[in-house]
N, C-alpha and C positions, 0 to 999 in steps of 0.2 A: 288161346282165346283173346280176341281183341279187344284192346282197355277200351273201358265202355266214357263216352262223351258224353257231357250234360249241355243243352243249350239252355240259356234261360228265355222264358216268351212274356214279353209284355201283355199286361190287359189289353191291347188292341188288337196283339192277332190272337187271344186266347178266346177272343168274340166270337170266331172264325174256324175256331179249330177243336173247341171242346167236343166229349162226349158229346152226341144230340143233336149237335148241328145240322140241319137240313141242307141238300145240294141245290138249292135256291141260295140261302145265306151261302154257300162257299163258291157259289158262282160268282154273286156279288162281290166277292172280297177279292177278284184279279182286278175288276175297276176301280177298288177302293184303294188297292196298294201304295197306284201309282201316286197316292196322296200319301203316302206314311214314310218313316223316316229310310236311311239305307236297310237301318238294320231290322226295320219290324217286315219292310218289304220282303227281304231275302228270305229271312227265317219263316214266313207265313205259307212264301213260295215253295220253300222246302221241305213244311209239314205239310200241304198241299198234293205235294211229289210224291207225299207217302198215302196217300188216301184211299181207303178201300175201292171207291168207285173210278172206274178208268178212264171216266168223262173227267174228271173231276183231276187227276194225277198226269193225262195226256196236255189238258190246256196246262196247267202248272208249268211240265217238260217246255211248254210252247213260250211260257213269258221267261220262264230264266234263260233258254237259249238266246232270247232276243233281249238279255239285258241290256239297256243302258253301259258305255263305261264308265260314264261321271258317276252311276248310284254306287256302280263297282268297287271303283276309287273309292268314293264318301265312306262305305266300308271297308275298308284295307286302310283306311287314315284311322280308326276306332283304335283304343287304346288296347284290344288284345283282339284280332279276328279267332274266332271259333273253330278248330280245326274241323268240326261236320260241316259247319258251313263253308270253309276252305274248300273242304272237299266235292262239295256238290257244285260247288263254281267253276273248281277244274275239271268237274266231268262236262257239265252243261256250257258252260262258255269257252271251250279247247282254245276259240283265236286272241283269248286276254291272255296274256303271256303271266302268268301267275311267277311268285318266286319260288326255287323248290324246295326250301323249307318252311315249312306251316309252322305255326305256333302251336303249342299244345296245354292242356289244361282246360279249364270251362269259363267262360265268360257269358256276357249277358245285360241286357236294362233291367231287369225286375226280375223278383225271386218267385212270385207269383205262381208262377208255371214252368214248366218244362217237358222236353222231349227228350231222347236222347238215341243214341246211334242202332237201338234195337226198336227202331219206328213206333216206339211211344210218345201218345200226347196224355199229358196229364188231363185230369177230372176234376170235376167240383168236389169242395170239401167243404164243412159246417163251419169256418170260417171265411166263407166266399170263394178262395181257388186253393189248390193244394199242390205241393212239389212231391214226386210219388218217383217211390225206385222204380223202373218198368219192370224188373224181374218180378218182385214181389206180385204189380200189376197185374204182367201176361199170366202168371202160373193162376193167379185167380181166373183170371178172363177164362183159360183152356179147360181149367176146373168147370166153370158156369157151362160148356158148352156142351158136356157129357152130363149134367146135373139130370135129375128127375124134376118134374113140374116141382112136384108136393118139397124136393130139396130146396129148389129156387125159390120159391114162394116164401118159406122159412127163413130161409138166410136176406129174400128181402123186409122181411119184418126185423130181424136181429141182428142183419150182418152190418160192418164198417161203414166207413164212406169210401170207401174203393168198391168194395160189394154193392153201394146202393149207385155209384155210378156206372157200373157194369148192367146193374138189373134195370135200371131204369130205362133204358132204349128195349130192354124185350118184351119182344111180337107182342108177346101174352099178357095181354093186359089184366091180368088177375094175377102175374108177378112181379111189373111196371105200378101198377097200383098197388101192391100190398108196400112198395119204397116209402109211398106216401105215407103211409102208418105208422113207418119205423118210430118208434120212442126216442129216436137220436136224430135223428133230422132234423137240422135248424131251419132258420131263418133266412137266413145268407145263401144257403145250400137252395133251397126251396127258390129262392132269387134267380140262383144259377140255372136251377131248370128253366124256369119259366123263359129267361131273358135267349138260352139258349134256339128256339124256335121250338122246341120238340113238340112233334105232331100227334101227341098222345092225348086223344080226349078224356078217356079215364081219368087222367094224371092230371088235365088242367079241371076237371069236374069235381077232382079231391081237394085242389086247392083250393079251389073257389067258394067251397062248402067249409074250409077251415076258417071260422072267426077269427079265431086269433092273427092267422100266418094276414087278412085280409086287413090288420088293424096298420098292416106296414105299408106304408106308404110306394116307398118303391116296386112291393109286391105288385100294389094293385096297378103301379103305374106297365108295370112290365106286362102283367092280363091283359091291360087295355090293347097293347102293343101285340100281344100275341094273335095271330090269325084264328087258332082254334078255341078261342075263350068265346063263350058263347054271347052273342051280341048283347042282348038282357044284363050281365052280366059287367057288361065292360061298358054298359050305358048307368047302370047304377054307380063305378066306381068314379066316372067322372063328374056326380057332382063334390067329390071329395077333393077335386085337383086343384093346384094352384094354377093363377093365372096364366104366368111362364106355359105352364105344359096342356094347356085350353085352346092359348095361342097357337100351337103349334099343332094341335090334334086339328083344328078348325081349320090347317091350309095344308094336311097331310095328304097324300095321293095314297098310301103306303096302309090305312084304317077303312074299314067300311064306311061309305057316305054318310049312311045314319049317324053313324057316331062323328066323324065329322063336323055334321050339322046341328049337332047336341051340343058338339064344345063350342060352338061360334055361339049359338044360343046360350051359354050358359056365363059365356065370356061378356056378352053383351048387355046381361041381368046385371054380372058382378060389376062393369063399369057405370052403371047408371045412378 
């Protein structure tokens, strides 16, 4: 069996590649790269490479072949290159003359998250992000796929946070919604959904009905941000915003005009 690699993924590409994430947001994220460091770039690319959707795994194949060599370089200068990431540069980029011994071990920017050589991305955890064995992971995930509704549905009321970011993207939304229920669900987790895009109106109609989760400030700023938070909804949270994020809702292309038009008015009251 092959010794299994950990990569570590910073919060900027874990933006991009968590559970949930829509192929809108990971399409975004080949133009965004080219703004991120060598090494958030490469590792985004090559969790990207791993992606269920083949639109989505094809253009990846398409930007690591045509790497850059200076980004190349910038990473092979890092204080220990990542032997999966090694390896995916010498299959993708064959005319960078690589050296033929790789370093081994795990490296990384941030503990945050991880993938690792059995094409897992870690999930949200009730502490904001989580570092997860993928064995542990898959054997849940391959579990959940043979499950009965009435199992799933149970285990989204009671199970982990591995369990609740596995249930969370299913179809069914009466087992996607019972997540939201869990008694273990925080705050941070609940963050993670929302900010993630996930296109589950159930799930942002659950949160949006929760007082409490709505008294967080970030939550409500992530609502507003979200496409499927119901306009009503994301018009009420911004009279609660600060200026900073008024500003910015009032020249965003990226929000409904209405709401738009709401923070420019509301920014306009607050300055007078």
């Amino acid at each position: 069996m092959a010794e299994k690699v950990t990569v570590f993924i910073s919060p900027v590409v874990a933006n991009y590649v968590r559970p949930g994430t829509s192929v809108e947001q990971k399409q975004a994220a080949f133009s965004e790269s080219r703004l991120m460091s060598a090494t958030d770039r490469l590792t985004l690319l090559i969790c990207l490479a791993k992606d269920a959707a083949p639109a989505i795994r094809n253009t990846a194949h398409s930007y690591l072949k045509e790497m850059p060599k200076a980004v190349i370089e910038e990473y092979l200068a890092t204080t220990e290159p990542n032997p999966l990431v090694m390896r995916a540069l010498s299959h993708f980029c064959a005319n960078y003359p690589f050296p033929v011994s790789q370093p081994e071990g795990t490296a990384g920017t941030d503990e945050n998250h991880t993938i690792d050589d059995s094409d897992e991305v870690a999930s949200p955890k009730e502490d904001g992000v989580v570092k997860e064995e993928s064995a542990a992971f898959q054997s849940k995930y391959n579990l959940a796929r043979s499950m009965a509704i009435a199992d799933k549905i149970k285990m989204a009321l009671t199970g982990d946070k591995e369990w609740r970011s596995i249930l969370i993207i299913d179809a069914n939304k009466l087992i996607s919604g019972s997540v939201m229920r869990n008694p273990r669900i925080s705050e941070p987790e609940v963050l993670s959904i929302v900010k993630s895009g996930i296109q589950n109106d159930e799930v942002i109609r659950l949160i949006c009905a929760n007082r409490e989760w709505i008294k967080n400030y970030s939550i409500r700023k992530a609502l507003i941000e979200n496409s499927r938070t119901p306009v009503r909804n994301a018009l009420t949270y911004l009279g609660a915003m600060g200026e900073k994020d008024l500003a910015s809702y009032a020249k965003s292309k990226n929000i409904p005009t209405v709401i738009a038009a709401m923070a420019k008015r509301l920014l306009l009251n607050k300055k007078r």
